[in-house]
N, CA, C and O atoms as a printed pandas DataFrame, in Angstrom:
     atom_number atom_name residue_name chain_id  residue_number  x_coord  y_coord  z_coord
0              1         N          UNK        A               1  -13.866  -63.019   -5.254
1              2        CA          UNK        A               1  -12.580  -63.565   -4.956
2              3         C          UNK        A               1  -11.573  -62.422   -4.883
3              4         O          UNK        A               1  -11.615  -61.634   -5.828
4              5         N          UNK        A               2  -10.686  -62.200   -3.934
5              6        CA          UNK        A               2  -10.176  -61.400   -3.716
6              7         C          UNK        A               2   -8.435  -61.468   -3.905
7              8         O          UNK        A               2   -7.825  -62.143   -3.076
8              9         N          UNK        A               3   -7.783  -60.882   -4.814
9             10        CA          UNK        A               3   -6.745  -61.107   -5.320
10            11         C          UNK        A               3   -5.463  -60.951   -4.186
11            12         O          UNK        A               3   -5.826  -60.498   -3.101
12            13         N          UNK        A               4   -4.001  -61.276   -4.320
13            14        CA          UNK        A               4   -3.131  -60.844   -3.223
14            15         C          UNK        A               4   -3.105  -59.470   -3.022
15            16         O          UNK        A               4   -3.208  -58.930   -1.921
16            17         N          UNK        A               5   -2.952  -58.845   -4.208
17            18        CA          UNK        A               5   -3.009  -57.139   -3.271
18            19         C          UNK        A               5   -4.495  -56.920   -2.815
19            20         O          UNK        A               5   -4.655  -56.355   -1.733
20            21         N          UNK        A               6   -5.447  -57.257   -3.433
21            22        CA          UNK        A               6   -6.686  -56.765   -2.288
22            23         C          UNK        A               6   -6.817  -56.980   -0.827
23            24         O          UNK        A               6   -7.018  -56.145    0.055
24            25         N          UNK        A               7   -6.635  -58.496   -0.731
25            26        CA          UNK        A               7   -5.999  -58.711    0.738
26            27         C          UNK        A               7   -5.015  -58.570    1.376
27            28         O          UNK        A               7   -4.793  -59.040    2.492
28            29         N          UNK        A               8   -4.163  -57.748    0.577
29            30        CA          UNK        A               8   -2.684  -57.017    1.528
30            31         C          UNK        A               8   -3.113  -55.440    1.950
31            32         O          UNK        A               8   -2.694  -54.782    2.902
32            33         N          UNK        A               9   -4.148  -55.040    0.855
33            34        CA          UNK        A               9   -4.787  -54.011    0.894
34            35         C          UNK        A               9   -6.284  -53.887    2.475
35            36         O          UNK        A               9   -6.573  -52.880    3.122
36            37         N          UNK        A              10   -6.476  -54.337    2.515
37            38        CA          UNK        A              10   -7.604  -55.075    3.476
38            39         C          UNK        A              10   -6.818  -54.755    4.788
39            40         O          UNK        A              10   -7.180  -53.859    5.550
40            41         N          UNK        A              11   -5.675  -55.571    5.018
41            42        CA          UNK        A              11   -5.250  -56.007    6.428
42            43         C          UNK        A              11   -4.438  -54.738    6.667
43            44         O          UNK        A              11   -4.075  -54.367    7.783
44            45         N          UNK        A              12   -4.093  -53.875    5.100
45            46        CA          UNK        A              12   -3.146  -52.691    6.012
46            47         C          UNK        A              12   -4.375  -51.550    6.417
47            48         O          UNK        A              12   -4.123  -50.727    7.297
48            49         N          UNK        A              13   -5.452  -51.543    5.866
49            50        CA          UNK        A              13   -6.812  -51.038    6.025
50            51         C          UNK        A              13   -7.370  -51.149    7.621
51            52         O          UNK        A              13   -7.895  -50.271    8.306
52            53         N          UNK        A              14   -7.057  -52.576    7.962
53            54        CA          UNK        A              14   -7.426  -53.108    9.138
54            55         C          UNK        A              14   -6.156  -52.966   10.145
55            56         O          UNK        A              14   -6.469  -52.707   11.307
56            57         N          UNK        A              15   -5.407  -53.037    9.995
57            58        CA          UNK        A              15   -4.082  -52.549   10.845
58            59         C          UNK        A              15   -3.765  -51.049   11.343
59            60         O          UNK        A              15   -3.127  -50.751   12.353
60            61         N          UNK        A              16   -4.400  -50.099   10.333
61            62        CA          UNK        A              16   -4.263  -48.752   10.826
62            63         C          UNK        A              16   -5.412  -48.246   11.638
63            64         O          UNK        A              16   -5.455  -47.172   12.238
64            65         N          UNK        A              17   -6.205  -49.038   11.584
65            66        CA          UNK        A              17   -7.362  -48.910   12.677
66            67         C          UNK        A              17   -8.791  -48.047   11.796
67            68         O          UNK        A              17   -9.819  -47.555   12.262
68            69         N          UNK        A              18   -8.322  -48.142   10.475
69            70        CA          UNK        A              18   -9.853  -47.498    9.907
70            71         C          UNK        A              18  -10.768  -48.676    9.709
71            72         O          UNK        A              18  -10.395  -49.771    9.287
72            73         N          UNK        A              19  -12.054  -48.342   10.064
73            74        CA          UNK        A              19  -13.146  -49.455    9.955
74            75         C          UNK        A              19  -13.925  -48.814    8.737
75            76         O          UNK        A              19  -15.105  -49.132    8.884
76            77         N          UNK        A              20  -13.792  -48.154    7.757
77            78        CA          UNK        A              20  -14.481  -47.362    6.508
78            79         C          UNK        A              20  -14.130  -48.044    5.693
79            80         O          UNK        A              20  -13.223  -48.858    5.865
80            81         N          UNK        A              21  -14.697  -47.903    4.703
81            82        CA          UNK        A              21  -14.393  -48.893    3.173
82            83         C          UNK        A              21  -13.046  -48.058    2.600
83            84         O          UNK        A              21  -12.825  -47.203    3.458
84            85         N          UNK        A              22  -12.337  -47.970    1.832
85            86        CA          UNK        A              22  -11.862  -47.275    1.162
86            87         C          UNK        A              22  -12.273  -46.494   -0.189
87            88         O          UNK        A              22  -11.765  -45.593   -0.856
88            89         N          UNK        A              23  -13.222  -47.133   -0.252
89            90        CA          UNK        A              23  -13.885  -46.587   -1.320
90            91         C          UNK        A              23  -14.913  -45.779   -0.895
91            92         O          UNK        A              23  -15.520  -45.128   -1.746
92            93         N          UNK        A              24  -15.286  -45.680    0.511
93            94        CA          UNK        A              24  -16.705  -44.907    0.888
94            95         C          UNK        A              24  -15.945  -43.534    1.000
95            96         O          UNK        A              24  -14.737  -43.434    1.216
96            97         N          UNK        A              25  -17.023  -42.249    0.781
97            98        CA          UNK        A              25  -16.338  -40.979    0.615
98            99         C          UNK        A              25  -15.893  -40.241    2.380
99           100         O          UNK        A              25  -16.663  -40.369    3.332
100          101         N          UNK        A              26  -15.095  -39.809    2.439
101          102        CA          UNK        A              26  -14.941  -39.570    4.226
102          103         C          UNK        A              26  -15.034  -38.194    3.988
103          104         O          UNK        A              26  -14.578  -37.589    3.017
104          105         N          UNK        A              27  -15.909  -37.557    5.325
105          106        CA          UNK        A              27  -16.467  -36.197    5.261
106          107         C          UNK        A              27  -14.840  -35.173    5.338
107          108         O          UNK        A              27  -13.832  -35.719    5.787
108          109         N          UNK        A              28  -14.798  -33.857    4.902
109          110        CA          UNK        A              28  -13.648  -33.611    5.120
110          111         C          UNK        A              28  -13.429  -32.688    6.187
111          112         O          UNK        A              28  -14.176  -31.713    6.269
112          113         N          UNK        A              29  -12.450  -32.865    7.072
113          114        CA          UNK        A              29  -12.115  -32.180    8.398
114          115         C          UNK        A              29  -12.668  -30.568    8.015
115          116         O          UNK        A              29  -12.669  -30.067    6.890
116          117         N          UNK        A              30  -13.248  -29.766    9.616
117          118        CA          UNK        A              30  -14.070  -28.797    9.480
118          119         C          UNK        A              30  -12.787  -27.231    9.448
119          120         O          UNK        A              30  -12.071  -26.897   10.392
120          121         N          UNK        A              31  -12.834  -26.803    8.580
121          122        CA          UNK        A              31  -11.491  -25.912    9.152
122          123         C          UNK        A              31  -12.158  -24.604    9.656
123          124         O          UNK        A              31  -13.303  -24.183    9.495
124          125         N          UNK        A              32  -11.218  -24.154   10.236
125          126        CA          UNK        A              32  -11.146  -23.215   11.442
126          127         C          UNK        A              32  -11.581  -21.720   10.813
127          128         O          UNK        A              32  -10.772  -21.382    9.948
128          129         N          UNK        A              33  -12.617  -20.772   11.019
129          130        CA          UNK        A              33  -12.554  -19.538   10.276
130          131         C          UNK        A              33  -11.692  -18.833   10.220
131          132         O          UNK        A              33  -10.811  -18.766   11.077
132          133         N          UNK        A              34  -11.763  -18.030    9.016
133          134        CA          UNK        A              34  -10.839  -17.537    8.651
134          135         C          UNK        A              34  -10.639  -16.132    9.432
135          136         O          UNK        A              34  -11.576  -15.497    9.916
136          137         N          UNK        A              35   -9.377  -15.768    9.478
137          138        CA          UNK        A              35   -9.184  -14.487   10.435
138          139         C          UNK        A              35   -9.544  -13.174    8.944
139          140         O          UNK        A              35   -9.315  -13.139    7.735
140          141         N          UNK        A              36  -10.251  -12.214   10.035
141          142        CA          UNK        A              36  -10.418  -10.893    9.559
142          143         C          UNK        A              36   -9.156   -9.750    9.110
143          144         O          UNK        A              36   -8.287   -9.274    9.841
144          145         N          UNK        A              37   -9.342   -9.565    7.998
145          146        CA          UNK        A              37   -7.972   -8.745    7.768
146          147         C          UNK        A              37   -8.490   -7.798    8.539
147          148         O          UNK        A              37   -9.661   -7.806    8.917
148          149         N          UNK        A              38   -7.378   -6.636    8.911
149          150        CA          UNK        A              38   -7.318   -5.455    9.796
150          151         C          UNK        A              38   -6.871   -4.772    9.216
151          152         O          UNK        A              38   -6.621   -3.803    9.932
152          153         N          UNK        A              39   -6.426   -4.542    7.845
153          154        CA          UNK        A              39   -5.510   -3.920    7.149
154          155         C          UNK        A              39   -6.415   -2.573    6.796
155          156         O          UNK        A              39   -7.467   -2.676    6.164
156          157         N          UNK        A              40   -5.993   -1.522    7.184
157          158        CA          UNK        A              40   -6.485   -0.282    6.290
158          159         C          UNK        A              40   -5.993   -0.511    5.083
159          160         O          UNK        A              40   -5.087   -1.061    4.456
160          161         N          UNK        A              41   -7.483    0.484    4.969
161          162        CA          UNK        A              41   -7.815    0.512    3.186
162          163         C          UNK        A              41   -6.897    1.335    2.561
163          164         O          UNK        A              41   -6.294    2.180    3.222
164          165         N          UNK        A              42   -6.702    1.197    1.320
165          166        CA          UNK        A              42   -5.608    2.022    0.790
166          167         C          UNK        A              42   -6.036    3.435    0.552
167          168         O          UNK        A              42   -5.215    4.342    0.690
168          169         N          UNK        A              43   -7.595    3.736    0.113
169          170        CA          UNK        A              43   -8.193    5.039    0.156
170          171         C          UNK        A              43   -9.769    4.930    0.618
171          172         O          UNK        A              43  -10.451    3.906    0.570
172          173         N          UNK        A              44  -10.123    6.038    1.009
173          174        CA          UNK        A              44  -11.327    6.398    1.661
174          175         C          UNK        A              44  -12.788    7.731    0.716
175          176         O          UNK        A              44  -12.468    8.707    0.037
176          177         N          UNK        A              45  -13.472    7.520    0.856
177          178        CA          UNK        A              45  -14.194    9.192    0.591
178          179         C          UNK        A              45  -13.901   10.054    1.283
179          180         O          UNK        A              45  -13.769    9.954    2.503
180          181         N          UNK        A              46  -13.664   11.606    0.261
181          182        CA          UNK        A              46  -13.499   12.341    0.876
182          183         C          UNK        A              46  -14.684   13.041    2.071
183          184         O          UNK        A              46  -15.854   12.746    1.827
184          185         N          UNK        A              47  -14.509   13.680    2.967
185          186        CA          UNK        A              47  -15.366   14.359    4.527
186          187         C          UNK        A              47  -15.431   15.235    3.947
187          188         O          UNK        A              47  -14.573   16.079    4.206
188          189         N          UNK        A              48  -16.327   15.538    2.970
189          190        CA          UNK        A              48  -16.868   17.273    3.124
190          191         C          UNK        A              48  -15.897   17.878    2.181
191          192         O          UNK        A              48  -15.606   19.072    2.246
192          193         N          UNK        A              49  -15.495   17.230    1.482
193          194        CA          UNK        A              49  -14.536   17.761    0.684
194          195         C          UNK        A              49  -13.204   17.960    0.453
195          196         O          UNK        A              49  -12.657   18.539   -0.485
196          197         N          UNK        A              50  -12.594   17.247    1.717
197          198        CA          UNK        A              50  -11.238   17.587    2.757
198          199         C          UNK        A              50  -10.810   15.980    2.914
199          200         O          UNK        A              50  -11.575   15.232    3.523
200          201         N          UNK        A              51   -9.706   15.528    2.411
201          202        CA          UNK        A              51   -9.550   14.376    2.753
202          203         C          UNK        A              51   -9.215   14.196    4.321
203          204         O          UNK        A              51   -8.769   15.140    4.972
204          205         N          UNK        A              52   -9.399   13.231    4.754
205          206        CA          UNK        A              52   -9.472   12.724    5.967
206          207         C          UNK        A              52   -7.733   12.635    6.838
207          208         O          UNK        A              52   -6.770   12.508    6.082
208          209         N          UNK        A              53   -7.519   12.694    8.058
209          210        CA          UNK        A              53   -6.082   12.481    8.468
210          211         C          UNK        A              53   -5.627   11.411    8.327
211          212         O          UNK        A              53   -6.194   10.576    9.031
212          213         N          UNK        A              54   -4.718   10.977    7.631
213          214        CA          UNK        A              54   -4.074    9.915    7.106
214          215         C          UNK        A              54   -3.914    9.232    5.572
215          216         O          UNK        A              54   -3.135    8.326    5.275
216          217         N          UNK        A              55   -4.812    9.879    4.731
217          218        CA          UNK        A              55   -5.149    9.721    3.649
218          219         C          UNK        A              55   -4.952   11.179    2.697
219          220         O          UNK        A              55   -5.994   11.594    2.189
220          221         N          UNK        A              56   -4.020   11.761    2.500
221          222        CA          UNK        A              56   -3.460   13.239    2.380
222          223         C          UNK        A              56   -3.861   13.195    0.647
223          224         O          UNK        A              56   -4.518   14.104    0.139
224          225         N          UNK        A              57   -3.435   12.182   -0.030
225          226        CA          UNK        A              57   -3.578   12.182   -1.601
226          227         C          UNK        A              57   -4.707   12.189   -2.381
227          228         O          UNK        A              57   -5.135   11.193   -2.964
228          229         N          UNK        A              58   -5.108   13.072   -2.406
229          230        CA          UNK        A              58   -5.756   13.271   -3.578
230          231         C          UNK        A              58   -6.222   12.886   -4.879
231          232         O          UNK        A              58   -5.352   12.679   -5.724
232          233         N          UNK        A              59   -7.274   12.768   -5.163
233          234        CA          UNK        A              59   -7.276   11.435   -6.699
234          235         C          UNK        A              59   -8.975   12.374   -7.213
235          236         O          UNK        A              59  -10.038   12.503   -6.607
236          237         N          UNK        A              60   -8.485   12.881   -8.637
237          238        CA          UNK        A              60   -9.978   13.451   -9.360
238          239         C          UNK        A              60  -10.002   12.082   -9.936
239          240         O          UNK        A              60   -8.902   11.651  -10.282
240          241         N          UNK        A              61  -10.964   11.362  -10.098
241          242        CA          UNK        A              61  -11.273   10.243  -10.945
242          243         C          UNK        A              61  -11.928   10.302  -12.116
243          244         O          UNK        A              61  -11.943    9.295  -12.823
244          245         N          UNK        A              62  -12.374   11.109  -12.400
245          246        CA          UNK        A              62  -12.615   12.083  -14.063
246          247         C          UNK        A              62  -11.248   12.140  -14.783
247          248         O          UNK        A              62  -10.996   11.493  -15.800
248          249         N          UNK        A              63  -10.389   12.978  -14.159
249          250        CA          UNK        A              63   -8.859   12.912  -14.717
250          251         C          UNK        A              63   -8.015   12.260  -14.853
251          252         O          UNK        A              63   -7.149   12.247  -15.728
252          253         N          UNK        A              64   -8.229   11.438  -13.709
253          254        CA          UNK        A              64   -6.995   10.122  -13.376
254          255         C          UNK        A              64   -5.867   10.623  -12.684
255          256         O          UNK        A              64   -4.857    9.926  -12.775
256          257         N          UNK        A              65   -5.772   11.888  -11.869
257          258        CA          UNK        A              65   -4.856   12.725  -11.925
258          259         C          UNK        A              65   -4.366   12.797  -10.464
259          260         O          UNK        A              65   -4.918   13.672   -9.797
260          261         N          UNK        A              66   -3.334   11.965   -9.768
261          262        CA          UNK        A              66   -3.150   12.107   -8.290
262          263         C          UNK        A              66   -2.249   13.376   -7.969
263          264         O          UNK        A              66   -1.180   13.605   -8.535
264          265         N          UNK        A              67   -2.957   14.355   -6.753
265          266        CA          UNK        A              67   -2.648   15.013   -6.584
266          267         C          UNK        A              67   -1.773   14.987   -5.243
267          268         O          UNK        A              67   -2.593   14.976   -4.325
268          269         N          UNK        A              68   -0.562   14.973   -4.752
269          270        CA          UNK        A              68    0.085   15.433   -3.710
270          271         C          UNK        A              68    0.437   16.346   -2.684
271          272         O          UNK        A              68    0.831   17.296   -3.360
272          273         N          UNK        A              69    0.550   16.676   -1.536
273          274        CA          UNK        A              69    0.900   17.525   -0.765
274          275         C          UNK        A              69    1.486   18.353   -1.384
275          276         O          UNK        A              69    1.919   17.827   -2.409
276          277         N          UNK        A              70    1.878   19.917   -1.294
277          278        CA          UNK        A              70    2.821   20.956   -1.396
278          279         C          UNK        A              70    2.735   20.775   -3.093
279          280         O          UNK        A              70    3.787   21.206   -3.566
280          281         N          UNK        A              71    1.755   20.243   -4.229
281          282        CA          UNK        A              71    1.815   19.787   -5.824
282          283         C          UNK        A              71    1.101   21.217   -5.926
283          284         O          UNK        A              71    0.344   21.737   -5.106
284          285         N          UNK        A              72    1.626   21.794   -7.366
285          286        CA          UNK        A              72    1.079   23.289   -7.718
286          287         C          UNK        A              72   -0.777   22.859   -7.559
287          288         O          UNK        A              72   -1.410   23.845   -7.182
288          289         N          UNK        A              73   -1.158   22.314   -7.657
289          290        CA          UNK        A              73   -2.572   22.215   -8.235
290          291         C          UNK        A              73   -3.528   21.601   -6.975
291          292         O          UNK        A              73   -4.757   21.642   -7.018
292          293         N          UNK        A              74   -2.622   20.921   -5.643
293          294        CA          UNK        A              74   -3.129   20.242   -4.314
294          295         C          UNK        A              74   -4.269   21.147   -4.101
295          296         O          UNK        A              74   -5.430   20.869   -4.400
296          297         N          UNK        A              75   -3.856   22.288   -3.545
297          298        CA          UNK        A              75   -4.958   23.174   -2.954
298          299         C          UNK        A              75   -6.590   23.287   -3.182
299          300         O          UNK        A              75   -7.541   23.413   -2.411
300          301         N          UNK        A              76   -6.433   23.164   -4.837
301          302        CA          UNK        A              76   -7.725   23.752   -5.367
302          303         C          UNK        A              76   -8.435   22.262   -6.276
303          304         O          UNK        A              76   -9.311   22.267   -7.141
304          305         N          UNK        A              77   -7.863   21.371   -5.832
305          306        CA          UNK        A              77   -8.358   20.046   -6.323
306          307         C          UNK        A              77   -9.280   19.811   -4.916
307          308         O          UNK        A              77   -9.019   19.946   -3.721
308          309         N          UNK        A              78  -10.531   19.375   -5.690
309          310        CA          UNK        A              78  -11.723   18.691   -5.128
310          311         C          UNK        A              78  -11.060   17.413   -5.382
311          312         O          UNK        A              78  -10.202   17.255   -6.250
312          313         N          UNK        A              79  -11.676   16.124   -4.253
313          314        CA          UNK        A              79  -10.839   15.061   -4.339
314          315         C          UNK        A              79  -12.162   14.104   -4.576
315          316         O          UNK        A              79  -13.233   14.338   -4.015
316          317         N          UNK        A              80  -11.981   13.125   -5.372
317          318        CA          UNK        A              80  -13.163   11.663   -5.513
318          319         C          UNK        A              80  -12.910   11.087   -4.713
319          320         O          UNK        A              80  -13.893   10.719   -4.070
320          321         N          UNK        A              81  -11.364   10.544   -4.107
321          322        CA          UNK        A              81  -11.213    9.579   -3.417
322          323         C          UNK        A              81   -9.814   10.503   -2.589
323          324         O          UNK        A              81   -9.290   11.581   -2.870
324          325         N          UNK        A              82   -9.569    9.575   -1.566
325          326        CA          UNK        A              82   -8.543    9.947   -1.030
326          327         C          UNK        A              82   -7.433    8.916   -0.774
327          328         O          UNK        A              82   -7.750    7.998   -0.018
328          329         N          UNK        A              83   -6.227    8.908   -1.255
329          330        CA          UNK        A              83   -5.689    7.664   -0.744
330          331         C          UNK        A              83   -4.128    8.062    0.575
331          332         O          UNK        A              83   -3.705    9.177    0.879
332          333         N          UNK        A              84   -3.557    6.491    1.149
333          334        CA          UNK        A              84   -2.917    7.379    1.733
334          335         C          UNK        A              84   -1.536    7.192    1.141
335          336         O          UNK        A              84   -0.672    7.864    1.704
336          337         N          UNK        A              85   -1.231    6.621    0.385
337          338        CA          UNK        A              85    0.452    7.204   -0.818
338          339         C          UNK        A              85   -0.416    7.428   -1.641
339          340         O          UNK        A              85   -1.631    7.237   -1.592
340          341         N          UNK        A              86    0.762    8.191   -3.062
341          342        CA          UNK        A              86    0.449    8.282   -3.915
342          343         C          UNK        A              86    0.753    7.067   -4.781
343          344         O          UNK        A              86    0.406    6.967   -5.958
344          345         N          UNK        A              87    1.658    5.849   -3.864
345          346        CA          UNK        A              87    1.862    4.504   -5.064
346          347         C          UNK        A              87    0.790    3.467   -4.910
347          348         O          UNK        A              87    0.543    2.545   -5.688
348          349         N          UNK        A              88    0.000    3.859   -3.422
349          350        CA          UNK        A              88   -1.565    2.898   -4.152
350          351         C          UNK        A              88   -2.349    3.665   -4.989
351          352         O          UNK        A              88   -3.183    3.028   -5.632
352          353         N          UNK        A              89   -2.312    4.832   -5.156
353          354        CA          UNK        A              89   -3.098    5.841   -6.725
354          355         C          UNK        A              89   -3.208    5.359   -7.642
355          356         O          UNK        A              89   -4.172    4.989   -8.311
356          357         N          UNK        A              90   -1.759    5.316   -7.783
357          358        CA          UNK        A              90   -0.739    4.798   -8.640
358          359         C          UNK        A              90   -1.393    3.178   -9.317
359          360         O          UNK        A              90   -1.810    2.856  -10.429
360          361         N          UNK        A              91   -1.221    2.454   -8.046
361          362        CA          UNK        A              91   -1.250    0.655   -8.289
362          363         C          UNK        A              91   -3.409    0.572   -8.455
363          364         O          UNK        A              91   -4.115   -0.427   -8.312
364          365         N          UNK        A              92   -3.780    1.784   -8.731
365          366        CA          UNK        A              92   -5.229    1.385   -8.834
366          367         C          UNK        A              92   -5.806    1.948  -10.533
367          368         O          UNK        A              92   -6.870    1.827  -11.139
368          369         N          UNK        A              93   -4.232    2.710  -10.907
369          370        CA          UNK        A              93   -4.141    3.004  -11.732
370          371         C          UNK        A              93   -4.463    4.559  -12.509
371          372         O          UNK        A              93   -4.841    4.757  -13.663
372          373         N          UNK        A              94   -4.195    5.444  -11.534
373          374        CA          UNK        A              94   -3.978    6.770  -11.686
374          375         C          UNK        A              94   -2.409    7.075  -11.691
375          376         O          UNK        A              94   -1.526    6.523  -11.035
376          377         N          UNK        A              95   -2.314    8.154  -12.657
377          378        CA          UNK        A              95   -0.923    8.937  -12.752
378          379         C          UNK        A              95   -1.003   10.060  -11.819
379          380         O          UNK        A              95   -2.026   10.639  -11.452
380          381         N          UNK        A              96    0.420   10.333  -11.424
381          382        CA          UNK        A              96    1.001   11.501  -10.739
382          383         C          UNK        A              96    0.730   12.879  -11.687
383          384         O          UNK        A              96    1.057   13.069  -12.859
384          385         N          UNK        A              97    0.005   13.777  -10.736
385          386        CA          UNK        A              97    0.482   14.913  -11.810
386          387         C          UNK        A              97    1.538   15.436  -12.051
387          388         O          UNK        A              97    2.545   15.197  -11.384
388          389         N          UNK        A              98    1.506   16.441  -13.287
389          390        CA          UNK        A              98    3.130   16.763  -13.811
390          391         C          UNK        A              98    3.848   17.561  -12.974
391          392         O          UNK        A              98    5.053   17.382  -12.796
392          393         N          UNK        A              99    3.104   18.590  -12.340
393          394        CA          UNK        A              99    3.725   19.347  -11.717
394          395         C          UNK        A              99    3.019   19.344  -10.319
395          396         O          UNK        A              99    3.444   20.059   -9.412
């Protein structure tokens, strides 16, 4: 026996044009893939020892120690990684050196 809201429930069921139960589970719409980021990476390996063009900063990862362009110590630092600021170094969690 079907109470007044079940059958007010029913006919607005039947009025919007769904023929599904309301209670049966409905598959859920297929969504669209997702787009590929394009974003360069914030750092790279170093080439041979030489960071790469575009990626100038320097990072010993033994030390934690980001090294900068024109920095007393740039020159003669072997690099682990290379990034291209020194504030993603930074945001990966290496310090600036002092000097």
């Amino acid at each position: 026996m079907l109470t007044a809201a079940g059958v007010a429930a029913v006919v607005v069921v039947r009025r919007r044009g769904h023929t599904e139960s309301p209670l049966e589970p409905r598959s859920a719409p297929v969504a669209a893939p997702a787009a590929v980021p394009t974003q360069k990476p914030t750092w790279v390996l170093p080439d041979d020892g030489a960071c790469p063009d575009g990626y100038p900063v320097k990072v010993n990862t033994r030390s934690g120690i980001v090294h900068e362009p024109g920095g007393r110590s740039y020159d003669r630092t072997v690099p682990d990684r290379c990034y291209a600021t020194a504030a993603d170094a930074e945001a990966d969690g290496y310090r600036r050196a002092k000097a």
